[in-house]
SERO-4910 file (N, C-alpha, C, O; in steps of 0.05 Angstrom, whole numbers):
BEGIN
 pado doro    nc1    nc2    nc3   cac1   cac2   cac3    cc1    cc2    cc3    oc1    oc2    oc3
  Unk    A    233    260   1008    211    266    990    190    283   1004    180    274   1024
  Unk    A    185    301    997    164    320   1003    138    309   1002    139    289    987
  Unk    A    114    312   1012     82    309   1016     80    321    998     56    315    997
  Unk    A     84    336    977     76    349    951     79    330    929     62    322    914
  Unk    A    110    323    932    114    300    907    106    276    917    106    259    899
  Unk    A     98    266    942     90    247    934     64    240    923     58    222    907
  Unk    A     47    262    939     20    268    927     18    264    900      5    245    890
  Unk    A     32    283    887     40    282    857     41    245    844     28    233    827
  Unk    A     58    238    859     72    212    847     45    195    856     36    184    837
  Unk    A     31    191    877      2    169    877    -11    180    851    -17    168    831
  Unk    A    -16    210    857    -37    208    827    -34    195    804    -48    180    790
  Unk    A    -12    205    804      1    191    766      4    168    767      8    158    745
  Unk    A      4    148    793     11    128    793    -24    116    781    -30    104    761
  Unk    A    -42    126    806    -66    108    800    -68    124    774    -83    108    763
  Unk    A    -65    135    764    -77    146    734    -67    130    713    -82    131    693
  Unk    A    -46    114    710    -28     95    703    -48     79    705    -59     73    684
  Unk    A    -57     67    728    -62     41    725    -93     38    721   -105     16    720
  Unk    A   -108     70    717   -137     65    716   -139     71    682   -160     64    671
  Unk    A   -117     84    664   -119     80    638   -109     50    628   -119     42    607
  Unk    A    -92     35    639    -79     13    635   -105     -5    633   -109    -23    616
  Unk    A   -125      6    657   -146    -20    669   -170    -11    640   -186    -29    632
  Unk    A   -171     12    629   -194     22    611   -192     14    584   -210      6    571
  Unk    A   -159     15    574   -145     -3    549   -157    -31    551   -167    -38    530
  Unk    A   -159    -51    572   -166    -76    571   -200    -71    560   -207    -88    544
  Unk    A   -216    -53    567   -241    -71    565   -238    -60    542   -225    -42    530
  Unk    A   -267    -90    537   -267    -89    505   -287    -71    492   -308    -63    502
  Unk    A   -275    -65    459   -302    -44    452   -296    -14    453   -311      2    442
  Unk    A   -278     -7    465   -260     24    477   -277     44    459   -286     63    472
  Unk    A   -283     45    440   -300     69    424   -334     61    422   -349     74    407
  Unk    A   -339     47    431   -367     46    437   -377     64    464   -357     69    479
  Unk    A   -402     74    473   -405     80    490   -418     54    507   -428     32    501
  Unk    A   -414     69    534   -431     44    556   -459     48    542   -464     68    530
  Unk    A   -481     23    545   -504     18    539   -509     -1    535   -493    -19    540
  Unk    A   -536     -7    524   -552    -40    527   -531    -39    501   -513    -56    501
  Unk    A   -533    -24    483   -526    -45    451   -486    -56    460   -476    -74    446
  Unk    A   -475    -47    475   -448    -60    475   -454    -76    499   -440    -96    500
  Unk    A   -466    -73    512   -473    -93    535   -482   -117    517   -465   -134    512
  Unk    A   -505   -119    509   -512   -136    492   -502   -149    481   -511   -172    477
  Unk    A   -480   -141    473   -455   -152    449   -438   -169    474   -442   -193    477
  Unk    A   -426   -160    483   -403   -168    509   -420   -188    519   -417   -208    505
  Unk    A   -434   -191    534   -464   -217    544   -464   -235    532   -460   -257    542
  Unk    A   -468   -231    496   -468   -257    481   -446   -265    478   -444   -290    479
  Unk    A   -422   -250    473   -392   -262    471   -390   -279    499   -390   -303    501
  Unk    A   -389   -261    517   -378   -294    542   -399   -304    546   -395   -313    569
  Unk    A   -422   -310    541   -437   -333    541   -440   -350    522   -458   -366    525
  Unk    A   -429   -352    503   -419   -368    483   -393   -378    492   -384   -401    497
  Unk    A   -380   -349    494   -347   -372    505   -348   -383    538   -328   -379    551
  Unk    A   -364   -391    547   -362   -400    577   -356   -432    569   -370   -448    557
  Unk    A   -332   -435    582   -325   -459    581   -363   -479    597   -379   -464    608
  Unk    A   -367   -504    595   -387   -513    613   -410   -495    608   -422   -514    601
  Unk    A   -424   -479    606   -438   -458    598   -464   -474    579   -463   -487    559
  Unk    A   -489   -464    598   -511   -472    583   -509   -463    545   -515   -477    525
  Unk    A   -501   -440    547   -495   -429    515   -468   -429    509   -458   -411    495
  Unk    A   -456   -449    518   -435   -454    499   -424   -464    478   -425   -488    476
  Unk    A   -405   -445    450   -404   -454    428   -376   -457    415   -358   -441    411
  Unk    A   -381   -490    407   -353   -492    405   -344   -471    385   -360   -456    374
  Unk    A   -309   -469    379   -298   -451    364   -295   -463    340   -273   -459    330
  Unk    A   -314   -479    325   -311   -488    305   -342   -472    286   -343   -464    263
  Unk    A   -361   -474    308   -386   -464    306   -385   -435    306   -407   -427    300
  Unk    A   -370   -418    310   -370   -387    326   -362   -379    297   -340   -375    288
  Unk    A   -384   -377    285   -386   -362    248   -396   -333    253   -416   -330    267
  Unk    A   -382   -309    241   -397   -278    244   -386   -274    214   -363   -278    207
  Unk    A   -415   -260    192   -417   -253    179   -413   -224    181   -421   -218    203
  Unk    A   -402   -201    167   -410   -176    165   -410   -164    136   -391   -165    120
  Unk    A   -435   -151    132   -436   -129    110   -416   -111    105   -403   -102    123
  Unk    A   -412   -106     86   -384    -81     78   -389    -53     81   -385    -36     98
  Unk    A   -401    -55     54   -416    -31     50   -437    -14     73   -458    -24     81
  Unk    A   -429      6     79   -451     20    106   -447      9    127   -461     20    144
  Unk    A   -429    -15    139   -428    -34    158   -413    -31    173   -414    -28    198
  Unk    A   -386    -31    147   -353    -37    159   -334    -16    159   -315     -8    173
  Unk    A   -353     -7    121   -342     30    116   -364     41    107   -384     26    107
  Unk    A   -368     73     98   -381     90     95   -386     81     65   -369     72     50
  Unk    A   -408     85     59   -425     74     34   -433    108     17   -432    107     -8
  Unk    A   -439    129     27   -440    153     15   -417    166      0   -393    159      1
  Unk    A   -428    190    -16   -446    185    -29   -459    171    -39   -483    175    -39
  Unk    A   -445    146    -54   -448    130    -67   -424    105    -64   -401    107    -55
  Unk    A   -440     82    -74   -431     62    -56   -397     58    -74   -395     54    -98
  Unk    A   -377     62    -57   -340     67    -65   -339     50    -92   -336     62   -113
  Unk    A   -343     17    -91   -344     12   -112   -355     24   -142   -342     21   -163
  Unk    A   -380     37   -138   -384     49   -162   -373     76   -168   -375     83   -192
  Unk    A   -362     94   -152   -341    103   -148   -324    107   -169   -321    123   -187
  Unk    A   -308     74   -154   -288     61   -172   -290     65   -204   -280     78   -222
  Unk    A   -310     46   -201   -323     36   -238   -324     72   -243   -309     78   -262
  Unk    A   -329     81   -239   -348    110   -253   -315    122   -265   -310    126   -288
  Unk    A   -301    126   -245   -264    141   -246   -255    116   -272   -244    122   -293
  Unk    A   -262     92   -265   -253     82   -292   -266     82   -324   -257     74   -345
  Unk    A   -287     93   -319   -296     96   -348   -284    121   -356   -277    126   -379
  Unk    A   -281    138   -335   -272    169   -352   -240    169   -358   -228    184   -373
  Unk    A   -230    150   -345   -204    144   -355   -200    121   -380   -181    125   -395
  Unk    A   -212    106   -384   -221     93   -412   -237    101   -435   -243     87   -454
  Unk    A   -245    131   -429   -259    133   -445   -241    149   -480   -248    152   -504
  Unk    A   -223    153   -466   -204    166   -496   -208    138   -512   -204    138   -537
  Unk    A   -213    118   -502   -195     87   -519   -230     90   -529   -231     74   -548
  Unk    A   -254    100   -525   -285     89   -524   -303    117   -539   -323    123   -527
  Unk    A   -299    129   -558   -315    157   -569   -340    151   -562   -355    163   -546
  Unk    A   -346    127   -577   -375    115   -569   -392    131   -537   -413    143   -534
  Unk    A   -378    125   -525   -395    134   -500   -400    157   -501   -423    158   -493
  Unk    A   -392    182   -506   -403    209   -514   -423    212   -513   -433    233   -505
  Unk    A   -442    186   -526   -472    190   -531   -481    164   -522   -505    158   -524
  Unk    A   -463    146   -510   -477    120   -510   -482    122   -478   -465    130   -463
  Unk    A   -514    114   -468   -521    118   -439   -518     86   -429   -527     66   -439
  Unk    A   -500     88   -402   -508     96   -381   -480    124   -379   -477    142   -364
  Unk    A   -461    112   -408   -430    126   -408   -428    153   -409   -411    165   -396
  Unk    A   -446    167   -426   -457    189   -427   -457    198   -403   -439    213   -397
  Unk    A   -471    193   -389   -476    208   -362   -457    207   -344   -454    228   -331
  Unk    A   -442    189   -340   -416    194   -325   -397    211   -328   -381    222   -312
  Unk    A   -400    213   -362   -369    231   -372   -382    260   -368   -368    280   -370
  Unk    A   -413    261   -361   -416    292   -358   -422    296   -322   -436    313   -313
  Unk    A   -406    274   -304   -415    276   -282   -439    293   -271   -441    313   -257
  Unk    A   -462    269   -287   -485    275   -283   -491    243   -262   -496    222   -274
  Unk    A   -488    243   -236   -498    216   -215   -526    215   -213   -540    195   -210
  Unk    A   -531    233   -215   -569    231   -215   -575    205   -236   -577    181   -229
  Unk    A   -578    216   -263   -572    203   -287   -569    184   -284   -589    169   -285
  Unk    A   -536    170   -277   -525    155   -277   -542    128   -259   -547    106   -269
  Unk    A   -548    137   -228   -569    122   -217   -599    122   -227   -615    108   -214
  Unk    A   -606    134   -243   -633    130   -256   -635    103   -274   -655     89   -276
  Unk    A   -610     99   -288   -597     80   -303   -612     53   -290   -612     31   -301
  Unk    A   -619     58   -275   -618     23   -261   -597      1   -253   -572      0   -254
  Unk    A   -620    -19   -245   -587    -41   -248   -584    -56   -282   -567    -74   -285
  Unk    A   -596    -49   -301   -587    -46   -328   -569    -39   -328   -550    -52   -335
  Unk    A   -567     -8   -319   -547     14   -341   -519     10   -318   -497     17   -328
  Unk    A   -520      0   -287   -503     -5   -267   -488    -30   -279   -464    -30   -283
  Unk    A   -500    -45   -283   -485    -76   -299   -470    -67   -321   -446    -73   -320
  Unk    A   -481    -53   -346   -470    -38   -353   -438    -27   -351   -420    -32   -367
  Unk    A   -436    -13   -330   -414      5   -324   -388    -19   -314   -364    -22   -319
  Unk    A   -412    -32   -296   -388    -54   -281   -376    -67   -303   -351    -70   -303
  Unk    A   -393    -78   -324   -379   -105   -340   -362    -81   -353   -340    -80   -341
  Unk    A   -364    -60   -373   -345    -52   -377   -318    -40   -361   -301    -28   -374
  Unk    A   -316    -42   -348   -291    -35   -320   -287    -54   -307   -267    -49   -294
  Unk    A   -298    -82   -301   -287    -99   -293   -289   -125   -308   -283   -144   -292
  Unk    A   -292   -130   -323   -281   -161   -345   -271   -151   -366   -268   -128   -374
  Unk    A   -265   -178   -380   -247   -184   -398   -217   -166   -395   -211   -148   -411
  Unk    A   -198   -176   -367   -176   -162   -366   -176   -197   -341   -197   -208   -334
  Unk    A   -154   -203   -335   -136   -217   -314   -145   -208   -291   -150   -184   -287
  Unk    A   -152   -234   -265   -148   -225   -241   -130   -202   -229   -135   -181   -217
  Unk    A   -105   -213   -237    -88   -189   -233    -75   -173   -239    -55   -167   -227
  Unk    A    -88   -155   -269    -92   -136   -272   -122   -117   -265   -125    -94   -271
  Unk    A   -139   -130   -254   -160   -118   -239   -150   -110   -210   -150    -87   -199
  Unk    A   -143   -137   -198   -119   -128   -167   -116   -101   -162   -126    -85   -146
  Unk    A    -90    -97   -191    -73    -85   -197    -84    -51   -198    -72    -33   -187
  Unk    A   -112    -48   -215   -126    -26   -215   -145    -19   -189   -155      3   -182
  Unk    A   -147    -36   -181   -155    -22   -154   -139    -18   -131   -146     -5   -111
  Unk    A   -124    -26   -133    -96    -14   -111    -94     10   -117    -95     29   -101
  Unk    A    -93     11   -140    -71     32   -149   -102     55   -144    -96     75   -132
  Unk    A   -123     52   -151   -139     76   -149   -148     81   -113   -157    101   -103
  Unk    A   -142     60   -102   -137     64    -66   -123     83    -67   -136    104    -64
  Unk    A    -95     88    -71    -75     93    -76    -81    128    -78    -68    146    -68
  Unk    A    -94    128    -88    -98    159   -105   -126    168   -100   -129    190    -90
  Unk    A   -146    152   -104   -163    173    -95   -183    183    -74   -192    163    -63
  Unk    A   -195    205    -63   -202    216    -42   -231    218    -36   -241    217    -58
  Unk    A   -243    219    -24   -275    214    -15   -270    247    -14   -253    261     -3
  Unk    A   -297    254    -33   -301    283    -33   -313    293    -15   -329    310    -24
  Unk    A   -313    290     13   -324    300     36   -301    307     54   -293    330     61
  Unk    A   -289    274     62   -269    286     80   -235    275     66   -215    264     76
  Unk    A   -239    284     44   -212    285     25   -187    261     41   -163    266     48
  Unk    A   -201    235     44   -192    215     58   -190    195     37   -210    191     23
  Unk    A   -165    180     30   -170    148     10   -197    133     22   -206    136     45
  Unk    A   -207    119      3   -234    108     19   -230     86     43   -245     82     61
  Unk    A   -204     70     37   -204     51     51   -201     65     77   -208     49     95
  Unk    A   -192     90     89   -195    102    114   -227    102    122   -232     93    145
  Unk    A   -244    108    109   -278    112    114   -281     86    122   -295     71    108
  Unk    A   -269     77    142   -272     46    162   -291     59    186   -291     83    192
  Unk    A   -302     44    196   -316     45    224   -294     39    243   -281     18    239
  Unk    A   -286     56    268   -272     43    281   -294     26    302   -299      3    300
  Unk    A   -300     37    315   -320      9    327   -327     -9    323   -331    -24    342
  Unk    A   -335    -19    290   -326    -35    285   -302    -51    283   -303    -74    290
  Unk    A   -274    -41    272   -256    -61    275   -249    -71    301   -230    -87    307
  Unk    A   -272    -58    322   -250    -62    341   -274    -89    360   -271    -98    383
  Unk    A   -294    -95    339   -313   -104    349   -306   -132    326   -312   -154    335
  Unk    A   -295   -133    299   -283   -152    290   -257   -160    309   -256   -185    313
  Unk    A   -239   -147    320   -218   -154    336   -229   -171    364   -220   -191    376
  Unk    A   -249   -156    367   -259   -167    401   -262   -204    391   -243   -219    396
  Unk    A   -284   -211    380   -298   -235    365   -273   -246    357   -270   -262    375
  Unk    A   -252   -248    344   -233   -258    340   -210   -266    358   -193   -283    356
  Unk    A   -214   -247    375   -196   -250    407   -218   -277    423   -208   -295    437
  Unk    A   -242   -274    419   -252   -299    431   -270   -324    412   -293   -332    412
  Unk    A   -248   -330    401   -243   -349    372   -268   -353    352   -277   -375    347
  Unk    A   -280   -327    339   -294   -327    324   -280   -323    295   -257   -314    294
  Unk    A   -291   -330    277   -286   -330    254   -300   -310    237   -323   -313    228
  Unk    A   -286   -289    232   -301   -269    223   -295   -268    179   -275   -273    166
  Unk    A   -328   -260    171   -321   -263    138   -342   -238    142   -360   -231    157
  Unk    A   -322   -226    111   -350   -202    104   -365   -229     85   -359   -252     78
  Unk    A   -390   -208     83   -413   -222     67   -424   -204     49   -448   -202     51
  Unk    A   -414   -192     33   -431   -165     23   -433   -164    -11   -418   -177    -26
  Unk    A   -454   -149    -19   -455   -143    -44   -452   -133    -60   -466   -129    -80
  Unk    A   -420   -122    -50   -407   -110    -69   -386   -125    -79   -380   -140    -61
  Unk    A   -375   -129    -95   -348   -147   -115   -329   -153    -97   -317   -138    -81
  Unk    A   -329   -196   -103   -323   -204    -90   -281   -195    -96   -264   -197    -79
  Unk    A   -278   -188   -120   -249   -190   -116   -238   -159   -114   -216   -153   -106
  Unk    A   -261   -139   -124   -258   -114   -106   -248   -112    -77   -228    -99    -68
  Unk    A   -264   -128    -63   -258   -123    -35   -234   -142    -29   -215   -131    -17
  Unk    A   -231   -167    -35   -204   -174    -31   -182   -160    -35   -167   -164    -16
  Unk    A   -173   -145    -52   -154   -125    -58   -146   -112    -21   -125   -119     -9
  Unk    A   -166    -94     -9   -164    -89     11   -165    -97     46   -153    -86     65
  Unk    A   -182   -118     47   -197   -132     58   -187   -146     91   -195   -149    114
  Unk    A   -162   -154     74   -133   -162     99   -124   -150    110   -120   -155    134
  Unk    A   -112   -123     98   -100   -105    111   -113    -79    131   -104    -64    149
  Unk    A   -142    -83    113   -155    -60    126   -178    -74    153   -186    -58    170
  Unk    A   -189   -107    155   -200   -118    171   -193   -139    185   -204   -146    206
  Unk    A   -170   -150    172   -156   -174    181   -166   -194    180   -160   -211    196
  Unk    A   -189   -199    154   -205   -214    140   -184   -230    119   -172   -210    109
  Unk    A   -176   -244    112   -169   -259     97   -177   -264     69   -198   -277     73
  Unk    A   -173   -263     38   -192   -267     23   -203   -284     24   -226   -279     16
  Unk    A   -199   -313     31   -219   -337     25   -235   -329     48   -249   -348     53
  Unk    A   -241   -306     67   -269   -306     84   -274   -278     77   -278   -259     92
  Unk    A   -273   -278     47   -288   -254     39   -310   -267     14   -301   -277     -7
  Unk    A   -335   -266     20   -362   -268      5   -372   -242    -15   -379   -223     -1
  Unk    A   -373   -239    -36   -394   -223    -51   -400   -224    -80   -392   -246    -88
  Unk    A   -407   -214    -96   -422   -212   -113   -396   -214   -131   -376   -200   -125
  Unk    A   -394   -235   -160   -375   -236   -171   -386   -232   -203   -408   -221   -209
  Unk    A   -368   -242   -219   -375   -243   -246   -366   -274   -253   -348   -287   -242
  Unk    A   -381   -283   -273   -359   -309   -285   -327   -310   -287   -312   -292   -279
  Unk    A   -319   -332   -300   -293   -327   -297   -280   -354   -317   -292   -375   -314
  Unk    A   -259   -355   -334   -246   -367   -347   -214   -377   -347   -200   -358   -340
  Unk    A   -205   -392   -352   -177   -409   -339   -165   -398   -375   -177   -405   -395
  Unk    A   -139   -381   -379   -133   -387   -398   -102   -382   -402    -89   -379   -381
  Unk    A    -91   -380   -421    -55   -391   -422    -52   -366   -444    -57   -372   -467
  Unk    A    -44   -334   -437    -38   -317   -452     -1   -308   -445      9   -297   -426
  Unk    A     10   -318   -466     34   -305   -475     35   -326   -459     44   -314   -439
  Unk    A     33   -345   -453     54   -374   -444     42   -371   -417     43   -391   -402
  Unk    A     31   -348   -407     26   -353   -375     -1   -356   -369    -18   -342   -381
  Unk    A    -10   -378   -347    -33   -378   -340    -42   -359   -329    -27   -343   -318
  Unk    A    -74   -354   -331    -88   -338   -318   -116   -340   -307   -132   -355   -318
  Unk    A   -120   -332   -297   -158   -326   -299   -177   -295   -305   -184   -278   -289
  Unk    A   -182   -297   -329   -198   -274   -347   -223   -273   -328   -234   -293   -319
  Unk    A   -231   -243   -320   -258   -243   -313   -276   -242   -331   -266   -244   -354
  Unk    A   -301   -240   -331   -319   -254   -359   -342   -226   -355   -344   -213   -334
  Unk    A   -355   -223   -374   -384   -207   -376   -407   -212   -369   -429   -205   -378
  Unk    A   -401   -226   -351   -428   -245   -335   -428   -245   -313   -409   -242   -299
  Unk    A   -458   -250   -303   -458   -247   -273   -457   -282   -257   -467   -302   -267
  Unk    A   -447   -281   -239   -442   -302   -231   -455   -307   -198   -461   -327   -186
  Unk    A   -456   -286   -191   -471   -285   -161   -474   -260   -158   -456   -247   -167
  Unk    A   -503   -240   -140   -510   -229   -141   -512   -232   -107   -532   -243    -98
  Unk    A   -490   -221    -87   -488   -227    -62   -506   -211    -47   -498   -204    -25
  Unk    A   -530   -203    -53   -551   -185    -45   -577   -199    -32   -583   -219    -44
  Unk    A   -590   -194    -13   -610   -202     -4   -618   -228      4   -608   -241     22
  Unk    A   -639   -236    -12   -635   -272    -11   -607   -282    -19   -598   -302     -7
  Unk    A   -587   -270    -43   -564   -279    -52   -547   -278    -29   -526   -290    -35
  Unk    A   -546   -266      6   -527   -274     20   -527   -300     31   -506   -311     36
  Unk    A   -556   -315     38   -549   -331     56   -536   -364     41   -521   -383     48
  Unk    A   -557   -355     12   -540   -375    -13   -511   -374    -13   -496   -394    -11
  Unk    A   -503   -348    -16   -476   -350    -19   -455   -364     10   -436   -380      8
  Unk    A   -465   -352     37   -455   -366     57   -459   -395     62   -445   -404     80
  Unk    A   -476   -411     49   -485   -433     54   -462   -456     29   -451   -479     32
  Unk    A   -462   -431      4   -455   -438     -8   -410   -441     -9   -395   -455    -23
  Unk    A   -403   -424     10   -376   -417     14   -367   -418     42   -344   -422     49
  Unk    A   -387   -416     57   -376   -422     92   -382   -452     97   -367   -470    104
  Unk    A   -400   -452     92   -415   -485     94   -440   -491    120   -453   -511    125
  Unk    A   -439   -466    133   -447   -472    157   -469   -443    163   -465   -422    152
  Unk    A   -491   -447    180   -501   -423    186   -489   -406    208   -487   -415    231
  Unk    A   -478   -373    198   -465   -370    231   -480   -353    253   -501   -340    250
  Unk    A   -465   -357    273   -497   -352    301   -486   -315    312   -491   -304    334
  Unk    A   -471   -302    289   -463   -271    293   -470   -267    268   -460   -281    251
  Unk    A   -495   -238    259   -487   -229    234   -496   -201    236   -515   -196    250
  Unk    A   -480   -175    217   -480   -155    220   -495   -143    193   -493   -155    172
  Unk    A   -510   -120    194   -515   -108    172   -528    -80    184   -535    -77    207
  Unk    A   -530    -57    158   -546    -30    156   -561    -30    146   -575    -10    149
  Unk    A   -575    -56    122   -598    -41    108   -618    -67    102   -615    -89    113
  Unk    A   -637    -62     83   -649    -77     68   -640   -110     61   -647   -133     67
  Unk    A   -622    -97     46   -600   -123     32   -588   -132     50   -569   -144     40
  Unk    A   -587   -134     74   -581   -157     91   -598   -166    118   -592   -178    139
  Unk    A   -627   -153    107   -648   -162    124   -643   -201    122   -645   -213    143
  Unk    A   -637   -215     97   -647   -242     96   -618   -254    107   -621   -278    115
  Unk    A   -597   -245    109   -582   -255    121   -584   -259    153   -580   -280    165
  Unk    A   -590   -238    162   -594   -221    195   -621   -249    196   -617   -267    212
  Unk    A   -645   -250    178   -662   -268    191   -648   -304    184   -655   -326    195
  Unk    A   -638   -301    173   -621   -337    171   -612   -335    196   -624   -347    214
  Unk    A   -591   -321    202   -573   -317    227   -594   -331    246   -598   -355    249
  Unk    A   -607   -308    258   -621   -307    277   -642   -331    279   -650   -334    302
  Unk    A   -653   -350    258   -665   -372    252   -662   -390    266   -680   -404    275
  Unk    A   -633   -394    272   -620   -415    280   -628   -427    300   -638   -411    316
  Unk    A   -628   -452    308   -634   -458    340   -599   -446    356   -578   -442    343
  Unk    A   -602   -444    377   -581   -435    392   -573   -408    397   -586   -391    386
  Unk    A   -552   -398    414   -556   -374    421   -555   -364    386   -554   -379    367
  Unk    A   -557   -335    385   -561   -323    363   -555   -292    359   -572   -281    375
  Unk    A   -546   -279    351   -541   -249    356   -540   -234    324   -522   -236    308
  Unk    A   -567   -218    323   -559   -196    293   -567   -175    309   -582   -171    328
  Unk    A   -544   -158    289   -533   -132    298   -537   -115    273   -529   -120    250
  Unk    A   -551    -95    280   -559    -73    260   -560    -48    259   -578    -36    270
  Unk    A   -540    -33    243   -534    -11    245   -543      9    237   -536     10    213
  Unk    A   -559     34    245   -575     54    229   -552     72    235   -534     74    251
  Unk    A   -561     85    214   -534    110    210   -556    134    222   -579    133    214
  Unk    A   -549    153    240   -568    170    252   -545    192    260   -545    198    284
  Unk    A   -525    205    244   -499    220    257   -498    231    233   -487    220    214
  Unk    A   -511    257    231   -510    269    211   -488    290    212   -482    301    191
  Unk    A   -472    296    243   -451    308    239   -428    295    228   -414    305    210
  Unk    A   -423    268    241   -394    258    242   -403    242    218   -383    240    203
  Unk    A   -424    228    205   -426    214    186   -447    222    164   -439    237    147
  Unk    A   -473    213    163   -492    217    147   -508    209    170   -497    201    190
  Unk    A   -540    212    167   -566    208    185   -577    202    147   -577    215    126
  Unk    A   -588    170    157   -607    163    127   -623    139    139   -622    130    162
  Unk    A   -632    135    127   -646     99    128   -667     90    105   -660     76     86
  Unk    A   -693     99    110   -714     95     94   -727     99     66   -742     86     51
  Unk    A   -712    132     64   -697    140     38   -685    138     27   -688    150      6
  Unk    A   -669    127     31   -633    136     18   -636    115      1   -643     91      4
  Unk    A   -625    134    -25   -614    119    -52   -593     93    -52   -595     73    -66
  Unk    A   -576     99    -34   -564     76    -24   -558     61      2   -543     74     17
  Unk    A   -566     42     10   -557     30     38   -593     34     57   -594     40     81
  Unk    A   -617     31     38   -641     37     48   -638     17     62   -628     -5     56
  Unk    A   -654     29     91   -662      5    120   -697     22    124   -707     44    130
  Unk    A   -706     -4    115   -733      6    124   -747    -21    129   -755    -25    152
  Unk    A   -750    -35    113   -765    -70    132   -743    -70    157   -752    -70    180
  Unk    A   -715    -71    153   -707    -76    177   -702    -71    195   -692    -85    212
  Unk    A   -710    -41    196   -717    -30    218   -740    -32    231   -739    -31    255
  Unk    A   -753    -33    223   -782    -38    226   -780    -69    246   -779    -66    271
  Unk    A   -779    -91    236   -779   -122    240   -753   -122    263   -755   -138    281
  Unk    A   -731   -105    260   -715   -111    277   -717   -120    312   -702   -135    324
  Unk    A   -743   -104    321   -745   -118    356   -755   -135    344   -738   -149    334
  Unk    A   -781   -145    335   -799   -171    325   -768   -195    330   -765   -215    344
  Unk    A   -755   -185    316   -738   -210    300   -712   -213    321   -692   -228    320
  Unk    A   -722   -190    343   -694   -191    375   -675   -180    368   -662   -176    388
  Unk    A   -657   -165    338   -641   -150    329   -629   -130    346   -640   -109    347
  Unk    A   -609   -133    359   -597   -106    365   -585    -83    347   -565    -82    333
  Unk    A   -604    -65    353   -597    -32    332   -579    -15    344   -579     -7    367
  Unk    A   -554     -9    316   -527      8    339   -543     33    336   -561     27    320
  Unk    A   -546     60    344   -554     78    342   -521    100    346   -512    112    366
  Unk    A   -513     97    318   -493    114    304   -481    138    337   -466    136    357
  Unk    A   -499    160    323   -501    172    351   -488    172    368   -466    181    376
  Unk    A   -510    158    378   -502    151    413   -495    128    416   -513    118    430
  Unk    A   -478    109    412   -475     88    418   -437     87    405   -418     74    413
  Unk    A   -438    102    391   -406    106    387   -390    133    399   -402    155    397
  Unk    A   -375    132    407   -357    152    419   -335    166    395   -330    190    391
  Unk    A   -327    144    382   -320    159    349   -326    145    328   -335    122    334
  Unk    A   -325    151    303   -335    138    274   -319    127    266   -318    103    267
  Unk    A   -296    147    253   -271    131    240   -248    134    253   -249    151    271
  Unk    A   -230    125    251   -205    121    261   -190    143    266   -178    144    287
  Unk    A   -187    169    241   -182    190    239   -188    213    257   -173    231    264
  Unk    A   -212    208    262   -224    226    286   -214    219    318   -216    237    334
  Unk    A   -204    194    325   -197    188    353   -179    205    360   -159    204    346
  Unk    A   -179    219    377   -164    237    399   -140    223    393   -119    228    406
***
C-alpha cells in the first residue's frame, strides 16, 4: 500500500467515525446554543438516575401546541383551510350561500372578509363542514383532502409544513421516556386523522378543541354523529382544563408560539419541581414567516413579553434552527 492510499484510507476512516459520532447527538437540526443547551440540561437532569431532579417516567408529561408549534400555521391556520375547500365543494348542494355571510365570502375567495367574520362567522364555517356526518366519514374527508391539497407557497401537502426540529425534539423526549401529547386548538379529530403518522403521537395523546357528539344505530350500524355544538374550546385557559381534564396530571415540559398557549406554558411552569416551557417565535422570514405581535394568526405578544419573567426558553426560528422543514434538509 502506498503513503498516498493510506493517507486517503485514515481520512475516510476518521470521517466515518466523526459523522457516525455527529448522528448520535441529539437535536441534529438545531444549532449549538443556550436554547438546545437548555433543552438537553433539563432532559438528563430529569433522567439522572439518583439525581437531585429526578423524574420518575410516569411523571415525564410534555404537552405541545400544533398549530405554529409542530407545523406552519400561515397563511392561515390549515384547518380553516380545510373547512374553507369544503364549503366551495358543498356549495352546489347550498345556493343559499351565494349571499349568505360568512359563505359568501369564501365562495368569492375573499379571506380578508372571511376573517373579519369573527369567531361567529368561523363557528359558522366549522359547524357547517364538520357535523352532522359520522366520525368516519369526517376521518375519511380529511385524508382524502391531505391527499390532494397543496400550501400555496411551497406547493407542499400540509402535513409536510412539519418542523423538523421539532420532530426531532418530540423523538429526543421520547427516547428518554417522556410522554409526549399535542395540546392544541385546533380540532380534536382533525388532527387525529394525521397525528401518528406525522408525530408519532397516538390519538388518545392528542388534546383539542372538539364539538359535541352522539351514539347512534344508522342502517343497522353503530356510530358516532358529530353534533353542532361546541364541546371544548382547547384555547388559552381551555388548555390547561382540557389537560387536567384528559392527561390527569400537570406536565413539567410544555411547548407553544403564541398567545393561546401563554396559560398552558404558565400551569407548566407553576409546578413545584424541575419545569421547562419552551417558546417559539417565528423570526425567519426567508425559510418561514417573521410575525408575532401582529399577526392575524398565531399572535405572541404577552408571551413574549412575560417569557424571561416566567424563565421560558424562546427558540429564535433563525438562529437556533439549522433547517425548518424536512424538505429543505440537505
Amino acid at each position: 500500500m502506498t503513503s498516498l492510499f493510506i493517507s486517503i484510507l485514515v481520512s475516510c476512516t476518521l470521517t466515518f467515525f466523526h459523522t457516525a459520532e455527529a448522528d448520535t447527538t441529539p437535536l441534529p437540526s438545531w444549532n449549538a446554543g443556550s436554547t438546545k443547551q437548555s433543552i438537553v440540561e433539563f432532559v438528563e437532569k430529569v433522567t439522572k438516575q439518583g439525581g437531585p431532579d429526578f423524574v420518575p417516567e410516569a411523571q415525564r408529561i410534555a404537552t405541545f401546541d400544533n398549530d405554529g408549534n409542530l407545523w406552519a400555521e400561515q397563511p392561515l391556520y390549515f384547518q380553516l383551510i380545510y373547512a374553507i375547500d369544503q364549503v366551495k365543494k358543498m356549495a352546489p348542494d347550498h345556493p343559499e350561500w351565494k349571499t349568505q355571510e360568512p359563505f359568501a365570502s369564501v365562495l368569492k375567495g375573499d379571506q380578508k372578509e372571511v376573517m373579519a367574520s369573527g369567531k361567529k362567522g368561523l363557528m359558522k364555517i366549522l359547524a357547517a363542514t364538520h357535523a352532522n356526518m359520522t366520525a368516519e366519514e369526517f376521518q375519511a374527508n380529511v385524508a382524502e383532502w391531505l391527499k390532494t391539497a397543496k400550501h400555496p407557497k411551497f406547493n407542499k401537502p400540509y402535513n409536510e409544513l412539519v418542523y423538523q426540529p421539532m420532530l426531532e425534539l418530540l423523538q429526543y423526549l421520547r427516547a428518554n421516556g417522556f410522554k409526549t401529547f399535542i395540546v392544541s386548538g385546533g380540532g380534536v379529530d382533525f388532527m387525529r386523522v394525521f397525528a401518528e403518522q406525522t408525530y408519532g403521537i397516538p390519538p388518545d395523546q392528542v388534546i383539542g378543541s372538539s364539538l359535541k357528539a352522539k351514539y347512534e344505530v344508522r342502517d343497522g350500524k353503530p356510530v358516532i354523529v358529530k353534533l353542532p355544538e361546541i364541546n371544548l374550546i382547547d384555547d388559552k385557559e381551555g388548555k390547561p382544563v382540557g389537560i387536567h381534564q384528559y392527561i390527569g396530571q400537570r406536565p413539567i415540559f410544555a411547548s407553544g408560539n403564541s398567545d393561546g398557549d401563554y396559560q398552558m406554558l404558565e400551569w407548566t411552569t407553576a409546578g413545584s419541581g424541575p419545569r421547562f416551557g419552551l417558546l417559539l417565535h417565528h423570526t425567519d422570514a426567508k425559510r418561514e414567516w417573521a410575525y408575532d405581535r401582529e399577526s392575524h394568526v398565531g399572535r405572541a405578544d404577552k408571551a413574549l413579553d412575560d417569557a424571561s419573567k416566567n424563565g421560558w426558553t424562546v427558540i429564535d426560528m433563525k438562529n437556533d434552527w439549522k433547517t425548518v422543514f424536512p424538505f429543505d434538509q440537505p
